[in-house]
TIVOGU-105011 format. One record per residue (C-alpha): residue number from 1; x, y, z. Coordinates in Angstrom, 2 decimals. Example, Ala and Ser with C-alpha at 12.3 -4.5 7.8 and 13.67 -1.06 7.14 Angstrom:
% TIVOGU-105011
REC  num       xx       yy       zz
REC    1    12.30    -4.50     7.80
REC    2    13.67    -1.06     7.14
***
This chain:
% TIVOGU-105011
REC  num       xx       yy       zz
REC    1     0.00     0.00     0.00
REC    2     1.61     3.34    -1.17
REC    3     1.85     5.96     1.89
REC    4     1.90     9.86     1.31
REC    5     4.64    11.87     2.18
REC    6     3.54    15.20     3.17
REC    7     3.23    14.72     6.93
REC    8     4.52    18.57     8.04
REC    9     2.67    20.15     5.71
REC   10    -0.98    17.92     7.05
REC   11    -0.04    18.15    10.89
REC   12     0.41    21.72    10.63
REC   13    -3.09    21.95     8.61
REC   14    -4.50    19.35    11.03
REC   15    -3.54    21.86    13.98
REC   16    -4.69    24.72    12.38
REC   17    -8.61    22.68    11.41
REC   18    -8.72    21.65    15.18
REC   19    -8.32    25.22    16.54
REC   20   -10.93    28.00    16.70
REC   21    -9.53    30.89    14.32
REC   22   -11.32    34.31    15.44
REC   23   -14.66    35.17    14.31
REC   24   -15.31    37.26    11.45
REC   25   -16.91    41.15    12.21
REC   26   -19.53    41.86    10.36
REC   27   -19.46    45.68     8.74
REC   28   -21.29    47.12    11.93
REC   29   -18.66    45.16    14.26
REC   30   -21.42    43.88    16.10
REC   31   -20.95    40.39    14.93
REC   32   -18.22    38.09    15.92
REC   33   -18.36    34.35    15.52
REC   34   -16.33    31.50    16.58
REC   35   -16.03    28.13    14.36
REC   36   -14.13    25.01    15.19
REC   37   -14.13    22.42    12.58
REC   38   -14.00    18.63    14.19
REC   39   -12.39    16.60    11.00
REC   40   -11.63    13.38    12.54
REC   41   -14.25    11.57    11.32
REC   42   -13.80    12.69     7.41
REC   43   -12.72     9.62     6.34
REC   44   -13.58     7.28     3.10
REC   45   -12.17     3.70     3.94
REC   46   -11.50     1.99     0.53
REC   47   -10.90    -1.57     1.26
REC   48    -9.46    -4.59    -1.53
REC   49   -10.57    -7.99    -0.89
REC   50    -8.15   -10.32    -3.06
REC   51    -9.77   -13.57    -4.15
REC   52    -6.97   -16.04    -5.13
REC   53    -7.73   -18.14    -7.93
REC   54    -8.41   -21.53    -8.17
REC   55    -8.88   -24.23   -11.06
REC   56   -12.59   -23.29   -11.54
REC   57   -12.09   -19.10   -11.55
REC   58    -9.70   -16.66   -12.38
REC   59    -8.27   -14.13    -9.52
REC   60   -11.16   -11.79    -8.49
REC   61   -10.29    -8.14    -7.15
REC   62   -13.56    -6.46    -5.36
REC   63   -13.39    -3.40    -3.06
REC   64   -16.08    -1.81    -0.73
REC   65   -16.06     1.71     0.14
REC   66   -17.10     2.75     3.86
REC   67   -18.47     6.31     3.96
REC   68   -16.91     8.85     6.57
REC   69   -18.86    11.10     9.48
REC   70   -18.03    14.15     7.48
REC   71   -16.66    16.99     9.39
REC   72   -18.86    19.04    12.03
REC   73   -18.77    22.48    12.09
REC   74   -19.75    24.26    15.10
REC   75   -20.52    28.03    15.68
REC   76   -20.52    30.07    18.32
REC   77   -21.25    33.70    18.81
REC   78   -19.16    35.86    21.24
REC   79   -20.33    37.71    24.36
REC   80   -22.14    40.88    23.06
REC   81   -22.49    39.49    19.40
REC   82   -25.41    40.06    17.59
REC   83   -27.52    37.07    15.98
REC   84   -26.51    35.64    12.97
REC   85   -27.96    33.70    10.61
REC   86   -24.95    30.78     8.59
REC   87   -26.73    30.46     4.86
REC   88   -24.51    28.79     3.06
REC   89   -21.32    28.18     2.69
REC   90   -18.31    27.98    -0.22
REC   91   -15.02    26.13    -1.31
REC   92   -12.34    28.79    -1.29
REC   93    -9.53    25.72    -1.89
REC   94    -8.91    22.47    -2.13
REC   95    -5.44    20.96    -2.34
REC   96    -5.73    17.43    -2.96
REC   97    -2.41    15.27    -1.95
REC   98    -2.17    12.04    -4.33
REC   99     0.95     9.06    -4.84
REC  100     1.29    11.47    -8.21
REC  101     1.43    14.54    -6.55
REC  102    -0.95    17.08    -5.76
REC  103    -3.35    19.28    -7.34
REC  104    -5.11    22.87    -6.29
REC  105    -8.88    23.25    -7.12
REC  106    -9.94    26.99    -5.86
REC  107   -13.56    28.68    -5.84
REC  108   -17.12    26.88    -6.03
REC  109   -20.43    27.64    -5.68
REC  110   -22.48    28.78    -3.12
REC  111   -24.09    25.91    -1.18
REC  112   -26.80    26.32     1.71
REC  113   -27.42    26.34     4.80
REC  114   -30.05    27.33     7.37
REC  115   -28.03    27.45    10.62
REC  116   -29.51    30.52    13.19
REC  117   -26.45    31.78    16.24
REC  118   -28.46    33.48    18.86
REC  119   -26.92    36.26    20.35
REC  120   -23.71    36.57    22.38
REC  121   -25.96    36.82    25.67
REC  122   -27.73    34.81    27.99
REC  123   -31.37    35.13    30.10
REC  124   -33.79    32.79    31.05
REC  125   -35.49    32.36    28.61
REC  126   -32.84    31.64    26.12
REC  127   -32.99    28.23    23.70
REC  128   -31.22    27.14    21.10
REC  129   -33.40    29.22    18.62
REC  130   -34.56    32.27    20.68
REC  131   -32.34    35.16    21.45
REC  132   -32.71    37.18    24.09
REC  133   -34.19    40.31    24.55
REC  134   -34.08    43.68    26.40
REC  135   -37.45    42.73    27.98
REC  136   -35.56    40.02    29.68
REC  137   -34.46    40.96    33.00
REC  138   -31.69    38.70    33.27
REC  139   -29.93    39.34    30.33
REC  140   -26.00    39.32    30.69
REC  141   -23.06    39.02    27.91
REC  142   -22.17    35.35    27.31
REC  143   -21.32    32.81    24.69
REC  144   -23.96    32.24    22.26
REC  145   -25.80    28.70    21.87
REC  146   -23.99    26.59    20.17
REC  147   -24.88    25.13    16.80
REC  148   -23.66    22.75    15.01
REC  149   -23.65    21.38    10.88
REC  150   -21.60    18.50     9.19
REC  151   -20.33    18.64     6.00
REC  152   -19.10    15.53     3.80
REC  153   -15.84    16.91     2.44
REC  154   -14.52    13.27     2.33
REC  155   -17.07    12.16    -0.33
REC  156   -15.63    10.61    -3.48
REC  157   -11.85    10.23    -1.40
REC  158   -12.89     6.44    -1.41
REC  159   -13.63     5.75    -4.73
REC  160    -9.98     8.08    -5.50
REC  161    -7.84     6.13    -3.15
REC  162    -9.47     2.78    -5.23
REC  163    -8.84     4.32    -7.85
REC  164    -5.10     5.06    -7.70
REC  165    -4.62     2.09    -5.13
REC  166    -2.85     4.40    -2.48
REC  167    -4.00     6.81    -0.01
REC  168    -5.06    10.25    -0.94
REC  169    -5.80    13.28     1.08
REC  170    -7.45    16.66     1.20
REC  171    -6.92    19.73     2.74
REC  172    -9.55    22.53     2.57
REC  173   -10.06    26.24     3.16
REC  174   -14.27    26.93     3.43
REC  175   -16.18    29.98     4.02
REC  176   -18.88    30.53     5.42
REC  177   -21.53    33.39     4.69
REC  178   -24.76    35.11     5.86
REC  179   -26.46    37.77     7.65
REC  180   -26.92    39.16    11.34
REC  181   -30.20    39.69    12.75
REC  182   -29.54    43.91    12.12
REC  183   -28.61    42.73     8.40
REC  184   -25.18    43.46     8.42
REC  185   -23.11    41.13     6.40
REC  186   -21.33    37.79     7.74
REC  187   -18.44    35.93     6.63
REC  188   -16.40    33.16     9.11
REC  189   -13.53    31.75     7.06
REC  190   -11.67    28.12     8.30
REC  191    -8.47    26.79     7.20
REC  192    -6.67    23.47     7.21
REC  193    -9.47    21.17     6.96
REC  194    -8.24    17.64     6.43
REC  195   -10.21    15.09     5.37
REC  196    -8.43    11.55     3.61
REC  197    -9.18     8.51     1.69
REC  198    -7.38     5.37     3.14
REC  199    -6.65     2.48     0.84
REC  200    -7.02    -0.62     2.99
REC  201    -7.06    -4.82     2.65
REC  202    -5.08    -6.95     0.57
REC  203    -1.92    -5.87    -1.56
***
């Protein structure tokens, strides 16, 4: 089985993903969001079962391909943040780390999402998808609910690492954009993603 050899380059990235980079401001600096991006489970298993042959058949090769967890983002406003509502999120980069080398895919499309941060303050009457309010009378600055979403950056790693009979892995930068409850503009950006396809079973 063929092993890649960028390991300082993917435990500095891994490092980076497992951090929480600072939240991005929104144009009214009212907004300030916190993301940490849990990748361990963004793994495609691609496994080769080797059937020897015998005087009746010829030598069959068959693989099965076990589907990851994805990676799980999850948000958090700051104390004295606004609400904020995640709707979707992009693919700034991709650098993809193959036994042939490795390749750079940047930009995508805008994908969506429907993921509500209340407020960077606490009451009561606070849940998961109410903020609170200046009529509550316990209100006090604290960390935001939070709120989680998983992504499947692994998908199609599998059928890649079959493919070229060797582990392959991927490291990605993401953004994510929407809007805070005043309107204003959001954007939380999150580096050093990795997510792999392993190549296991027979040789």
């Amino acid at each position: 089985m063929k092993k890649l050899l960028p390991v300082a380059a993917l435990a500095l990235a891994l490092m980076t993903a497992c951090g929480t980079p600072p939240g991005q401001l929104s144009a009214n600096n009212r907004v300030s969001i916190g993301v940490a991006a849990g990748d361990s489970g963004s793994v495609e298993t691609a496994t080769k079962t080797v059937t020897p042959a015998t005087e009746d058949a010829p030598e069959k090769i068959s693989w099965t391909i076990t589907p990851g967890k994805g990676v799980t983002f999850t948000f958090m406003t700051r104390p004295g943040s606004d609400a904020a509502y995640i709707t979707g999120y992009r693919i700034l980069e991709e650098k993809l780390y193959t036994a042939e080398g490795t390749t750079t895919n940047s930009g995508g499309p805008i994908n969506k999402m429907d993921v509500y941060l209340t407020s960077g303050y606490s009451c009561t009457e606070r849940t998961a998808l109410r903020s609170c309010t200046a009529n509550d009378t316990d209100i006090r600055p604290d960390n935001g609910v939070p709120a989680q979403h998983s992504i499947y950056l692994e998908s199609g790693l599998g059928n890649l690492a079959r493919a070229t009979d060797a582990d392959v892995t991927q490291v990605t930068s993401i953004e994510f954009i929407g809007t805070s409850s005043n309107g204003a503009p959001v954007s939380v950006k999150v580096d050093g993603i990795v997510s792999s396809g392993n190549r296991a079973g027979d040789e």
